[in-house]
N, C-alpha and C positions, 0 to 999 in steps of 0.2 A: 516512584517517579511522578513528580506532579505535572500535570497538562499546561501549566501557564507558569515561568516561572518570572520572579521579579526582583530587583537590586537598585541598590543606589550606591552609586562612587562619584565622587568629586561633581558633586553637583550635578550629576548625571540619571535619570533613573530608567533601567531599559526594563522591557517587555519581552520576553523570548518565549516564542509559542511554540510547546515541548509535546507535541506526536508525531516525533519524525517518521514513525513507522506507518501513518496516516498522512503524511504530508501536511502536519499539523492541520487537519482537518478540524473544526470545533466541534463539539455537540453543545447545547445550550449551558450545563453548569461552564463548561470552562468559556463560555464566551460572557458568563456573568462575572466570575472570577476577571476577565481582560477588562471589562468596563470598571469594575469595584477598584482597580487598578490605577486605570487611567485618573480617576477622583482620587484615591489618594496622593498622586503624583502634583495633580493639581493645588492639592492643599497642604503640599507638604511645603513648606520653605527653605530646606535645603537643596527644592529642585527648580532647577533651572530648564531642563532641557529633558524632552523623553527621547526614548529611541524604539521603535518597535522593530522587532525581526523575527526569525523564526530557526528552531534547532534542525541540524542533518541538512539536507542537500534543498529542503523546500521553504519558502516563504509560506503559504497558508492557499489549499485546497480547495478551499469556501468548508460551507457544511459538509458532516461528514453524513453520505445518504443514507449506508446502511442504519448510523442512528435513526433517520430521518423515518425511515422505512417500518423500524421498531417501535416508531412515534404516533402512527397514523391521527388524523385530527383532522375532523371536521372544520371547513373555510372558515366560520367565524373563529375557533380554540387554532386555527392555524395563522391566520390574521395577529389574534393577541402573545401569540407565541413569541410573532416576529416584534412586535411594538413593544412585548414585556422584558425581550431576550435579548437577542438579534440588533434590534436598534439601539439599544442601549449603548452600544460600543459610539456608533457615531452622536448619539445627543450627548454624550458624556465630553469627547471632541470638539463637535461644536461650542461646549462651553470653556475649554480651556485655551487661555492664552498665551501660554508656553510651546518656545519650538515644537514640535513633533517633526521627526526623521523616521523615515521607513527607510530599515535596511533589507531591501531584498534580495536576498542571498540566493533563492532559485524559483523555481514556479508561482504564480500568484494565479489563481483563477476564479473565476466566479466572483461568489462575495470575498475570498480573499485579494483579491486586484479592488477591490471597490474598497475595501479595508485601507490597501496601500494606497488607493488614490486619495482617501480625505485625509491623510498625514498632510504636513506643509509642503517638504520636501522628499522626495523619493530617491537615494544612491542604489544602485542594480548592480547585480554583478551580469557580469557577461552570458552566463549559462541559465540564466535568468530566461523563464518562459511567461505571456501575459496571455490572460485573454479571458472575453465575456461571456463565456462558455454556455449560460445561463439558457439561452435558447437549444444548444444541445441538448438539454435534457426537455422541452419544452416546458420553459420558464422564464418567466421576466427578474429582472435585475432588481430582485430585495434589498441588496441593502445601500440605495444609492448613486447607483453606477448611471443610471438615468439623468441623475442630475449633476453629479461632478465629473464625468466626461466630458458631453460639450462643452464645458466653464472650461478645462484645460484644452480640448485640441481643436473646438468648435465643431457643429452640428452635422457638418457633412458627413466628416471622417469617421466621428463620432457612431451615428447609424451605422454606415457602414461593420466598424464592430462588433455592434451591437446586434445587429440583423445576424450576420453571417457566425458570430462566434468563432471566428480565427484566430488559430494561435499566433503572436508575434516576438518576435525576439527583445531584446535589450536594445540593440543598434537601432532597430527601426520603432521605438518606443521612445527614443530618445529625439530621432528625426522627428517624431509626428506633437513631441512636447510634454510627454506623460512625463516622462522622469528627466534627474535633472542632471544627472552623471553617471556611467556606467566604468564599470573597474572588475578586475581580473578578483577571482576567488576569494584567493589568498592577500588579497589589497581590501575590501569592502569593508571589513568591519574597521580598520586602521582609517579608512578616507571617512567614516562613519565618524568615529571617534574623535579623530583632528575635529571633523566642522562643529561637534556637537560639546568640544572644549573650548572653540573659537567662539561658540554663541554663549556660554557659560561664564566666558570669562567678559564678557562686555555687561554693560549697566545693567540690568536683570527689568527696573522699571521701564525705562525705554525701550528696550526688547518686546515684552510684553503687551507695550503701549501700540506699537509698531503694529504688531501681528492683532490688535484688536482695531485698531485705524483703517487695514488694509483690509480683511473683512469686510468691515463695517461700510466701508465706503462700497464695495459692489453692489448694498442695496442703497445709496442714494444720490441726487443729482450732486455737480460737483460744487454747487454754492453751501447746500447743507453740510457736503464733509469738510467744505472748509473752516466753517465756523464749529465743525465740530474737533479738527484738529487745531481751533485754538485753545478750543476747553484744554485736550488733551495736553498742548504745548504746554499750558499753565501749571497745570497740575504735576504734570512733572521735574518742569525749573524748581520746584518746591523741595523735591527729595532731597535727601543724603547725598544720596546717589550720583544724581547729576553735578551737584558739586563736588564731587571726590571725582568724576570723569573728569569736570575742567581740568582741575587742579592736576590729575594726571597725566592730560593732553598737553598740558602746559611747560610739567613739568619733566615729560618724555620718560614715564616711568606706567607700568603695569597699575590699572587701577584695581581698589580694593571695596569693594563692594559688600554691603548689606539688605539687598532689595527692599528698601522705602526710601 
């Protein structure tokens, strides 16, 4: 049984992270394995859309400690561990501009909640547990969570738990703005699937263009992203692409798409 497994169907490519007997827990090769992943999805062209989740009843544990424990490492070889390892899953992220969907099928903690948050979108299932657990063990938030928390639910709440490490539910995850849907067991991966066919099946360039525009623009004022969403507007009137969307819009039929 492999720790990370991976697939592509109809323009789709998922991520299923396979220790369910660990609560897909990582240890560093399979979180190099998940980043080596997310670049090929990136570069591949028959993909449109990723999906991450994880096998059996959990979403992802964060690290697994007893590895962690078997690992001992001096601050500075524990520092590059995280920078050579660890991090690699979100720079690999940050550079792709392809949907990403977390499907959270159950628990996320630690660095797995920080995993789920820098996806785009996050669908939960109901029995879905969160939390930043990271101070329970006396620890701060590696991989993240420092910084893409407040960005979704703002700084108050955010501390809050971050400080405390409480666990929270689906329902009240959804209240405070973390995720963006939450659905019964046996519906998640189906409500997964629909959005992640819905975003596959639209222009693939504009897509793309879209989720690097909206990025892009939280680091600058709004006169530069405007002149920077002309570049982009330009550049993509130019596609295939967008003229096979007119034409489809136009002519009230399913467009057929080539991403350029």
């Amino acid at each position: 049984m492999t720790a990370l497994e991976y697939d592509v169907a109809d323009h789709v490519a998922t991520i299923r992270l396979n220790r369910p007997q660990k609560r897909n827990a990582f240890t560093f090769e399979m979180v190099n394995d998940w980043a080596d992943r997310l670049v090929d999805a990136q570069a591949d062209p028959e993909v449109r859309v990723i999906v991450v989740t994880g096998a059996g009843s959990g979403f992802c544990s964060g690290i697994d400690l007893s590895w962690v424990e078997d690992h001992e490492q001096a601050p500075l070889e524990f520092k590059q561990a995280l920078t050579h390892h660890i991090h690699r899953v979100p720079l690999a992220l940050e550079g792709i501009d392809k949907p990403v969907i977390a499907a959270v099928n159950g628990d996320a903690m630690g660095a797995g909640l920080d995993m789920a948050l820098m996806c785009d979108v996050r669908l939960v299932s109901t029995t879905a547990r969160m939390a930043m657990s990271y101070v329970k063990v006396g620890l701060v938030p590696g991989d993240g969570g420092c910084w893409l928390l407040p960005r979704l639910i703002g700084m108050p709440r955010a501390l809050e738990l971050l400080w405390t490490g409480d666990m929270i539910g689906a329902e009240r995850a959804a209240e405070l703005g973390m995720v963006n849907s939450v659905h019964g067991p046996d519906q998640l991966m189906d409500a997964t699937y629909a959005l992640a066919a819905r975003l596959a099946s639209a222009p693939p360039v504009a897509v793309r263009m879209i989720k690097r525009t909206a990025y892009q623009s939280q680091r600058l004022d709004f006169r530069t992203s405007l002149d920077l969403i002309s570049s982009h507007m330009g550049v993509v009137r130019s596609t295939e692409d967008s003229v096979e969307a007119y034409r489809a819009f136009t002519e009230k039929r399913p467009g057929k798409y080539v991403g350029r």
